[in-house]
Structure formats: structure tokens, C-alpha cells
C-alpha positions, 0 to 999 in steps of 0.5 A: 863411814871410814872403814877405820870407824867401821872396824873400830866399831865392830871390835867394840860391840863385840868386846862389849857383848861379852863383859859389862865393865870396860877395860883393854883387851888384846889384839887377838881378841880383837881381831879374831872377833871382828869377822864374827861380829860382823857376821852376826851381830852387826845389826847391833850397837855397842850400847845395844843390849841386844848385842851381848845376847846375839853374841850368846846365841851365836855362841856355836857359830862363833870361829874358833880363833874367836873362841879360843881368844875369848877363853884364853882371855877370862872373857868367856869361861871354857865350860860355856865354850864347850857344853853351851857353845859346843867348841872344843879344845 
């Protein structure tokens, strides 16, 4: 597998573990999930309904930078972020 596919692949899962409906995120979010999903949830499809609940559970391991892109994008509310997840801002 190229490593291109392979980072495309891992941008999707992780976009895809925090919404149902499809549509263009940023390159922020983008990249600043891609280390995340690889270090969590890379055992999961996109299409695996697994991947959004390895996400969740990872939720307080996520990076900052993920986070605060997820937040500042609507994909992940901040009072998720800061009483689940416990990040803070």
C-alpha cells in the first residue's frame, strides 16, 4: 500500500469517527488527527462502526492540536471536549 493511500485512509477514518454525513473538511483537521488515528484506532476501517467509538473512547488521549481542530470545526462540541474528554481551552 503507498504511503499516499495509506494517509488518505487514515484522514478518512478519523474524520469519519466523529460525523455520519460526508462533506469537506479542513486541512487542519486533517492533519492534525492523522497522528491520533494512527495511534489509536488504526485497527479500524472507514466504514467500520467501530472506528467512531475507538475514537470516543480515546477522546482524552486525543492531541491537543486534534481537539482544538475538531472543536473549532463544529465536529466535536467543546463541552464534550472538556467534561468527557477532559482537554481544556
Amino acid at each position: 500500500m503507498s504511503g499516499r493511500y495509506l494517509s488518505a485512509l487514515m484522514i478518512g477514518a478519523v474524520l469519519a469517527a466523529f460525523t455520519s454525513t460526508a462533506f469537506a473538511y479542513s486541512g487542519g483537521v486533517k492533519g492534525a488527527c492523522r497522528a491520533d488515528y494512527k495511534r489509536f484506532c488504526s485497527a479500524h476501517a472507514i466504514d467500520d462502526p467501530g472506528l467512531r467509538r475507538c475514537m470516543d473512547k480515546a477522546g482524552r488521549s486525543l492531541s491537543k492540536a486534534c481537539v482544538a481542530a475538531l472543536v473549532n470545526t463544529g465536529e466535536v462540541s467543546k463541552a464534550r471536549a472538556t467534561q468527557r474528554w477532559g482537554h481544556s481551552f
